[in-house]
PyMOL CGO cylinders between C-alpha atoms (Angstrom):
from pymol import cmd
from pymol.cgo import CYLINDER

trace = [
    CYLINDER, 174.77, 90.83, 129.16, 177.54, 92.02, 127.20, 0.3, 1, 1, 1, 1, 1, 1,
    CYLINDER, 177.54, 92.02, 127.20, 177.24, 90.92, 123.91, 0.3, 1, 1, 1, 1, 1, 1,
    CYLINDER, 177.24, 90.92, 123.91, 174.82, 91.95, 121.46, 0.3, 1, 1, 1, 1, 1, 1,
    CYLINDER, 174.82, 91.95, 121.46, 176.03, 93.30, 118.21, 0.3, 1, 1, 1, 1, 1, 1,
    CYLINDER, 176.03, 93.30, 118.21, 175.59, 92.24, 114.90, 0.3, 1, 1, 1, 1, 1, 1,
    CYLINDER, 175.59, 92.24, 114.90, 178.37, 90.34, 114.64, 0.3, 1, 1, 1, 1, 1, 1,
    CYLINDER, 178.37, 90.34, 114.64, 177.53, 87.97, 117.48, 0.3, 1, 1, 1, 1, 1, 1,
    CYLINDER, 177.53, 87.97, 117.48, 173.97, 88.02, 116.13, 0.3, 1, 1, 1, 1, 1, 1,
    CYLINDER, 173.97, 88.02, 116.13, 174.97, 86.44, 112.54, 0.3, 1, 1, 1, 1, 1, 1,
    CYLINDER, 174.97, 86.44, 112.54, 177.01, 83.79, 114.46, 0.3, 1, 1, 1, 1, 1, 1,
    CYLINDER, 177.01, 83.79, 114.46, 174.07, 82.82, 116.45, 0.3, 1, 1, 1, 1, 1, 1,
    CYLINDER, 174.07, 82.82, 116.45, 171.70, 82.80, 113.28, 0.3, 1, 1, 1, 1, 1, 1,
    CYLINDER, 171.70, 82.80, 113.28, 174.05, 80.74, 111.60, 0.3, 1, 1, 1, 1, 1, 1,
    CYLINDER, 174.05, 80.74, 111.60, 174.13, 78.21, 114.72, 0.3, 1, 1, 1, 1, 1, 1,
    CYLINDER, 174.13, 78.21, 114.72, 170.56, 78.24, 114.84, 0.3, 1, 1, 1, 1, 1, 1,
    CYLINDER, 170.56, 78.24, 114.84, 170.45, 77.09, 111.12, 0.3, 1, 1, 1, 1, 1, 1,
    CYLINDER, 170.45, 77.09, 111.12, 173.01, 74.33, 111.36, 0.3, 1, 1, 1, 1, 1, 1,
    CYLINDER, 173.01, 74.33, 111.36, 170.94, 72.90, 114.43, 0.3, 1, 1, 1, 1, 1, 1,
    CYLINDER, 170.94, 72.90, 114.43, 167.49, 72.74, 113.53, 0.3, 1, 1, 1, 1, 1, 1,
    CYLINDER, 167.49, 72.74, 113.53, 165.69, 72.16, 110.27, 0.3, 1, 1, 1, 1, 1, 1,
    CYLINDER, 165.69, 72.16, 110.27, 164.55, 75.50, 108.42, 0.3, 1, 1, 1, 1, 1, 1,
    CYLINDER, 164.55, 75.50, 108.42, 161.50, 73.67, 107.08, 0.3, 1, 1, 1, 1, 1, 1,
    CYLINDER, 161.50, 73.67, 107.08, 159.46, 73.74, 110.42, 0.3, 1, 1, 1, 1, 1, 1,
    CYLINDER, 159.46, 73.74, 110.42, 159.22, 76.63, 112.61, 0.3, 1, 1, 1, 1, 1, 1,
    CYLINDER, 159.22, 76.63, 112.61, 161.32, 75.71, 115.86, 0.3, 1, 1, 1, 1, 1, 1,
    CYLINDER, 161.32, 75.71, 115.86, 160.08, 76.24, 119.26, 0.3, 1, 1, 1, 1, 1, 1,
    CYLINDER, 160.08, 76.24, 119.26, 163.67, 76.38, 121.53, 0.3, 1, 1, 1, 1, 1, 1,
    CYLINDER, 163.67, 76.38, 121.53, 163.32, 74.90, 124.99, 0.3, 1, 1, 1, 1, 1, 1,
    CYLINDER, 163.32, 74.90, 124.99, 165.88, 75.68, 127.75, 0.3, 1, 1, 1, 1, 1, 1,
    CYLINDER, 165.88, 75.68, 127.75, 167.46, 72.03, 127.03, 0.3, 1, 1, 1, 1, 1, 1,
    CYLINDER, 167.46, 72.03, 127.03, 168.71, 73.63, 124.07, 0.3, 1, 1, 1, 1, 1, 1,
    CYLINDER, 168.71, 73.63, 124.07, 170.44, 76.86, 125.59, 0.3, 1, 1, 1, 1, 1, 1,
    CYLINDER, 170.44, 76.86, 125.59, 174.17, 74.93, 126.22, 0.3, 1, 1, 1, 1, 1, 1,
    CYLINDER, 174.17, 74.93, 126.22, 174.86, 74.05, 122.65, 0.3, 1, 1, 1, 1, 1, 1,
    CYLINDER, 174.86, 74.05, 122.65, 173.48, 77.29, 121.07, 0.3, 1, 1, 1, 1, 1, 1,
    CYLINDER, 173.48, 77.29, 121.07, 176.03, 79.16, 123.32, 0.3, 1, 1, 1, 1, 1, 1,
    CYLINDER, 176.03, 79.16, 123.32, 178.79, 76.06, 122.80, 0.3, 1, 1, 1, 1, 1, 1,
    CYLINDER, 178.79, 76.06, 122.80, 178.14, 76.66, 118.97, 0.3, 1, 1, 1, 1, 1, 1,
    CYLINDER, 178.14, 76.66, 118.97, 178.58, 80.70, 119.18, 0.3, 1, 1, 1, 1, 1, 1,
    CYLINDER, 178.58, 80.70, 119.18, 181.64, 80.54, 121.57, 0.3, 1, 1, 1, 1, 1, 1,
    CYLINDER, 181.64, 80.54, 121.57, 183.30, 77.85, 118.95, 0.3, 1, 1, 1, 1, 1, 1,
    CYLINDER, 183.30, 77.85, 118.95, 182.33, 80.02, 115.87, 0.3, 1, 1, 1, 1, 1, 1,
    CYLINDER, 182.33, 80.02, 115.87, 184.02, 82.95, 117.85, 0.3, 1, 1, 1, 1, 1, 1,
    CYLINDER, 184.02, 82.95, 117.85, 187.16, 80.96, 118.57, 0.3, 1, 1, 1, 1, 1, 1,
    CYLINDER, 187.16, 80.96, 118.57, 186.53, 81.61, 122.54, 0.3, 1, 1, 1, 1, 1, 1,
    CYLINDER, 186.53, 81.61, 122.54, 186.17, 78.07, 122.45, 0.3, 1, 1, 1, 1, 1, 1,
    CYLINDER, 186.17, 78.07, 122.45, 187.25, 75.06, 120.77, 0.3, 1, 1, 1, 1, 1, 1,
    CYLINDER, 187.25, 75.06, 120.77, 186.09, 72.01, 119.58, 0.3, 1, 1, 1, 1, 1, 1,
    CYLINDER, 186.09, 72.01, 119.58, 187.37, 69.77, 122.55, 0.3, 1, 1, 1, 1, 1, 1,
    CYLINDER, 187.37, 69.77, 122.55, 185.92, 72.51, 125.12, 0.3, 1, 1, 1, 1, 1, 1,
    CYLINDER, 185.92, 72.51, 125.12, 189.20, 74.75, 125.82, 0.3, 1, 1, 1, 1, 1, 1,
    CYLINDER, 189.20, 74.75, 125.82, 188.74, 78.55, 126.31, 0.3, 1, 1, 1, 1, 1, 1,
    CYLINDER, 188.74, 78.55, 126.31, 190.73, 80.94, 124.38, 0.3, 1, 1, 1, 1, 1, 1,
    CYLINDER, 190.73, 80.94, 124.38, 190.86, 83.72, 127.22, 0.3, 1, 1, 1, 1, 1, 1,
    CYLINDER, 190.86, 83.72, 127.22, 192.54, 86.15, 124.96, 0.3, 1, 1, 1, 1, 1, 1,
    CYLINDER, 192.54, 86.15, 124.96, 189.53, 85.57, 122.30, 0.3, 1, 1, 1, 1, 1, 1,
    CYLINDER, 189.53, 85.57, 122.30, 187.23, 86.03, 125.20, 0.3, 1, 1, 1, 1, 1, 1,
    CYLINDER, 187.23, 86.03, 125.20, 189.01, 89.33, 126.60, 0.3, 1, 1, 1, 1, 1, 1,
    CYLINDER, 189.01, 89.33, 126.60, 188.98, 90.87, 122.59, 0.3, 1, 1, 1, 1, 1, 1,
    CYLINDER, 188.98, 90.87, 122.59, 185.50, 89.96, 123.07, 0.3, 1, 1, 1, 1, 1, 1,
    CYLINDER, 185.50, 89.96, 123.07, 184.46, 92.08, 126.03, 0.3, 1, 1, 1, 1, 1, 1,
    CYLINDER, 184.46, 92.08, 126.03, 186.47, 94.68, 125.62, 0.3, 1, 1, 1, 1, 1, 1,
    CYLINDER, 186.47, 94.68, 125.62, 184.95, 94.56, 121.69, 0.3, 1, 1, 1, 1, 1, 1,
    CYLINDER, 184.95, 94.56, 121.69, 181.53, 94.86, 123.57, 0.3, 1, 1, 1, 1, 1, 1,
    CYLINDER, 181.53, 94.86, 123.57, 182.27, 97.20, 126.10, 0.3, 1, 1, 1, 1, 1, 1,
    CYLINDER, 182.27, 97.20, 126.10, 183.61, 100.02, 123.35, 0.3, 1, 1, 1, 1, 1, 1,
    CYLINDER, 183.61, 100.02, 123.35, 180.22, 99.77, 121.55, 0.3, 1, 1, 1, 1, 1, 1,
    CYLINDER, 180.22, 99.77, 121.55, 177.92, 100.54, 124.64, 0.3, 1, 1, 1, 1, 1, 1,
    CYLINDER, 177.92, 100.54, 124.64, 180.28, 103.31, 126.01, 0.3, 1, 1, 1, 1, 1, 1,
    CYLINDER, 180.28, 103.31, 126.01, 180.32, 102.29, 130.05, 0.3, 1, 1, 1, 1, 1, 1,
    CYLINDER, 180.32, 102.29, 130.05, 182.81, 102.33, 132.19, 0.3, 1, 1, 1, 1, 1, 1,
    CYLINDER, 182.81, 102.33, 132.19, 183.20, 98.90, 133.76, 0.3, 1, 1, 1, 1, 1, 1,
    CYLINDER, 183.20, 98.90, 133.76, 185.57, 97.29, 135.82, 0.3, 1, 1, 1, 1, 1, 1,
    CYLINDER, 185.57, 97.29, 135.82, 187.87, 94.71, 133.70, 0.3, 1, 1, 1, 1, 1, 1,
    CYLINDER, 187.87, 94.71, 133.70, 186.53, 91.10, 133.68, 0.3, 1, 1, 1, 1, 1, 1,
    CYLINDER, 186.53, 91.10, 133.68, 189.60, 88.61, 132.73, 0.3, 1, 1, 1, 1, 1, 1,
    CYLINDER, 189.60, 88.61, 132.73, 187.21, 85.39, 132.66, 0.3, 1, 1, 1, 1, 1, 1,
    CYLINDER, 187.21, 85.39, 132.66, 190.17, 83.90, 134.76, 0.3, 1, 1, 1, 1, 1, 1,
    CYLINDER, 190.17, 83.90, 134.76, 187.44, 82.82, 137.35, 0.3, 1, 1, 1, 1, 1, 1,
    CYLINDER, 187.44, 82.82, 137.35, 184.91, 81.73, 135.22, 0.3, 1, 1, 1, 1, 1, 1,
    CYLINDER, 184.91, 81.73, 135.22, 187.74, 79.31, 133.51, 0.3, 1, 1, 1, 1, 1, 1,
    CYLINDER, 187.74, 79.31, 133.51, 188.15, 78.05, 136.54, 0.3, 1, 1, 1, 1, 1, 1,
    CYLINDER, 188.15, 78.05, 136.54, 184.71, 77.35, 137.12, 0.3, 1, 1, 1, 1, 1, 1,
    CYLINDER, 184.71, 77.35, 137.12, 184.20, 75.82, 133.97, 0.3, 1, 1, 1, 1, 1, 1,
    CYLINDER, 184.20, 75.82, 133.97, 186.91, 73.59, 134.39, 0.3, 1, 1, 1, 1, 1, 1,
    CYLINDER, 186.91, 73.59, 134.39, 185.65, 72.42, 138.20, 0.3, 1, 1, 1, 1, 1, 1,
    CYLINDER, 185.65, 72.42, 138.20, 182.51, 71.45, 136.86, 0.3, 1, 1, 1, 1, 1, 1,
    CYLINDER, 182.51, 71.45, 136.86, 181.65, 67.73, 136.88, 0.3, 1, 1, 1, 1, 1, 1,
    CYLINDER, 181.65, 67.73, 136.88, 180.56, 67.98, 133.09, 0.3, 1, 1, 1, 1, 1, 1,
    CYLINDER, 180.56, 67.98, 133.09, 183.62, 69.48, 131.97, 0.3, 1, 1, 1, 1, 1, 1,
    CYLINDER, 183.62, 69.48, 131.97, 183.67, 66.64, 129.12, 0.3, 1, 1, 1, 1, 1, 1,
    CYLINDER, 183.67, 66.64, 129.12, 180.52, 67.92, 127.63, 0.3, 1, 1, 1, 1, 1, 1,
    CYLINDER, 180.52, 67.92, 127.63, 181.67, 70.66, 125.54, 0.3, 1, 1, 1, 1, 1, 1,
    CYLINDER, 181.67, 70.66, 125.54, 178.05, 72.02, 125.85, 0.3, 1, 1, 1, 1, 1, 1,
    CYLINDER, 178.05, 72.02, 125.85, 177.65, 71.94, 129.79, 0.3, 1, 1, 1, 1, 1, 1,
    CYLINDER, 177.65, 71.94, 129.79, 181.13, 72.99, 129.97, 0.3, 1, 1, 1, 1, 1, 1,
    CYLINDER, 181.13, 72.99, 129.97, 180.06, 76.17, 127.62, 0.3, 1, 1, 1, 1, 1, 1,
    CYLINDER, 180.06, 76.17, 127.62, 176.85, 76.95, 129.74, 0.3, 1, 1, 1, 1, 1, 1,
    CYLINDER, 176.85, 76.95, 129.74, 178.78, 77.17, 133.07, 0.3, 1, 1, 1, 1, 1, 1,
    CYLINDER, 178.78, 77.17, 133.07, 181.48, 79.35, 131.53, 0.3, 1, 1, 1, 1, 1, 1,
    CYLINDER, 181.48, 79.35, 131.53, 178.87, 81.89, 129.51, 0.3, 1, 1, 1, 1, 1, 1,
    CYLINDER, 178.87, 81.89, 129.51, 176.69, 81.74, 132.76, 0.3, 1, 1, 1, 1, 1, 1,
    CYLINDER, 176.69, 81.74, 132.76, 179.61, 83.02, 134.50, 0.3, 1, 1, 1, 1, 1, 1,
    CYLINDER, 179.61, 83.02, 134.50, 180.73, 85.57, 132.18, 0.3, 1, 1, 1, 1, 1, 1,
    CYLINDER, 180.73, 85.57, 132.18, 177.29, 86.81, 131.69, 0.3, 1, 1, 1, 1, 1, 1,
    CYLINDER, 177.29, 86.81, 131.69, 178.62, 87.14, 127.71, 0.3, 1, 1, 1, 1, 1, 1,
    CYLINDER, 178.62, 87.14, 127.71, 175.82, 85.78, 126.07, 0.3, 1, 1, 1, 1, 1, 1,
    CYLINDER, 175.82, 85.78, 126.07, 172.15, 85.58, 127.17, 0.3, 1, 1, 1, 1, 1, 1,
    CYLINDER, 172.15, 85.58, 127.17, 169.59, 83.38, 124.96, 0.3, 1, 1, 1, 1, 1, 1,
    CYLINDER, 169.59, 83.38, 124.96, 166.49, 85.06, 125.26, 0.3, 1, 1, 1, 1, 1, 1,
    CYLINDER, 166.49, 85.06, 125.26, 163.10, 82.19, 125.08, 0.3, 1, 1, 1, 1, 1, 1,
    CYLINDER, 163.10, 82.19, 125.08, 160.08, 83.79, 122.77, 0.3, 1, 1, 1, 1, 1, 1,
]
cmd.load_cgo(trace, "trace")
């Protein structure tokens, strides 16, 4: 996973709170998972509202995330996991469409408490 900082943890809190009611306490299910990351990817501008991927948002991104944790990894361009997106036979559901790319990327991982 790369990205855990505070930054991407506001944008998910914020998703979270447009999505489901404050006044009850939620219990997410795995249905849930594709617009949560659809929601942070859009608030990020990596994607868009129709489902396109900003793969210079996406590369600021990473290389955002791999400067706080300090390892040397190889460069990941998302190219592939565009691609993939793209290919898949939901590509009109901007949520689907958001899953397979973050699934790819590895970018974002919901974590089920």
């Amino acid at each position: 996973m790369y990205a855990h900082e505070k930054m991407s943890d506001i944008v998910a809190e914020q998703c979270l709170n447009e999505m489901f009611s404050k006044s009850r306490r939620v219990e997410f299910q795995e249905s849930d998972e594709p617009c949560i990351i659809y929601c942070v990817l859009r608030k990020l501008g990596i994607m868009n509202s129709i489902g396109q991927i900003n793969i210079d948002v996406y590369r600021k991104r990473v290389q955002q995330a791999h400067q706080l944790d300090g390892r040397a990894v190889i460069n990941d361009n998302g190219s592939a996991c565009i691609e993939s997106a793209e290919a898949t036979q939901h590509k009109q559901d901007v949520c689907k469409k958001a899953k397979v790319f973050n699934d790819c990327t590895h970018l974002y991982k919901i974590l089920f408490k």
